[in-house]
Each structure stands twice: as structure tokens, then as C-alpha cells.
C-alpha positions in Angstrom: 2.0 -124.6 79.0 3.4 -124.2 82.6 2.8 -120.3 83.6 6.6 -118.9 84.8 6.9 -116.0 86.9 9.1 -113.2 85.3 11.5 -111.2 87.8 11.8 -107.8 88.5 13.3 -106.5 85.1 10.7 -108.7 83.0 7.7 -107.7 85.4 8.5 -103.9 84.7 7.5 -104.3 81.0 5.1 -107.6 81.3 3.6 -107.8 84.5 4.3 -109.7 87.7 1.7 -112.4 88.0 2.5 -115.7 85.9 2.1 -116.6 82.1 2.8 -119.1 79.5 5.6 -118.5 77.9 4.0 -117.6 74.5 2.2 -115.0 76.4 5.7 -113.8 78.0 7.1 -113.6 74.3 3.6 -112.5 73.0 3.7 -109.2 75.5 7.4 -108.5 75.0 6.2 -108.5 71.2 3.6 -105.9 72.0 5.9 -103.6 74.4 8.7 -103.2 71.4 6.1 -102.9 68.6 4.0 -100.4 71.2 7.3 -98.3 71.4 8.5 -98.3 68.0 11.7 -100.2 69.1 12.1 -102.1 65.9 15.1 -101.0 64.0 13.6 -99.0 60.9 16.2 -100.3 58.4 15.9 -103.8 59.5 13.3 -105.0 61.7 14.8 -108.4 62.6 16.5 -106.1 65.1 15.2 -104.4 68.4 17.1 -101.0 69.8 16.6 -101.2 73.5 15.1 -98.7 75.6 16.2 -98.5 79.3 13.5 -101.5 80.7 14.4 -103.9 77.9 18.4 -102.5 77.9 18.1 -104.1 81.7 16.0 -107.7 80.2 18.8 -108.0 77.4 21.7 -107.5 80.0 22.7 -104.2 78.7 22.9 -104.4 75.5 21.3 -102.3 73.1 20.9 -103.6 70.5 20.0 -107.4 70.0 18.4 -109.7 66.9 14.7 -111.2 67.6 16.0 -114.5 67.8 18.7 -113.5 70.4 15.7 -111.4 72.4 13.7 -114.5 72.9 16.7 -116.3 74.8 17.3 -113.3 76.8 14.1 -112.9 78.0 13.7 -116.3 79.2 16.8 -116.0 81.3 14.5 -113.8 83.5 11.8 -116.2 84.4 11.2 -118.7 87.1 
């Protein structure tokens, strides 16, 4: 896979330098699960804090699948 670069909202909960994209979706997987962002009564659905609320352009609330095109509008 092709490493992309993630811009400045993505870097701030991912990194800056270059990954795959399964490592992209991979570390965004890690940040929500690292803090608890999963929605307790159903976890196909992420509550945004204020990095990922900037990543899923403002919303705050978003479904996994809808996450993963979100997130890939931020890369390069």
C-alpha cells in the first residue's frame, strides 16, 4: 500500500509522518477505543471528542462506516 500523509486535523490524533492506509484506519481505531469514544449502547457508533469532532467535520456523532470515509478526506 502507498503511505498517504494525513493533514493537520488527522496528524493531531495519528501522527504526521506517512502510513498505509490500514495503519491510518488502524491508529484512528486505537485513539477512539484508547478514549472510550464508542457509544456504550451501540458501538457501531463513535461520540466525537474535540480532535476527531475537527476529522469528522464537526459532527459529533458519526457510524464506523461513515468514520472511515471521513477520515480519508484528510489525507494526501
Amino acid at each position: 500500500m502507498k503511505p498517504v500523509k494525513p493533514d493537520e486535523a488527522l496528524a493531531a490524533i495519528i501522527g504526521s509522518e506517512p502510513l498505509p492506509r490500514t495503519e491510518v484506519t488502524r491508529r484512528v481505531w486505537d485513539y477512539v477505543r484508547g478514549h472510550n469514544l464508542q457509544d456504550p449502547a451501540n458501538k457501531t457508533f463513535i461520540q466525537a471528542d474535540e480532535k476527531l469532532c475537527q476529522v469528522f467535520g464537526g459532527k459529533e456523532r458519526v457510524s464506523m462506516f461513515e468514520m472511515t470515509r471521513l477520515v480519508f478526506e484528510h489525507v494526501a
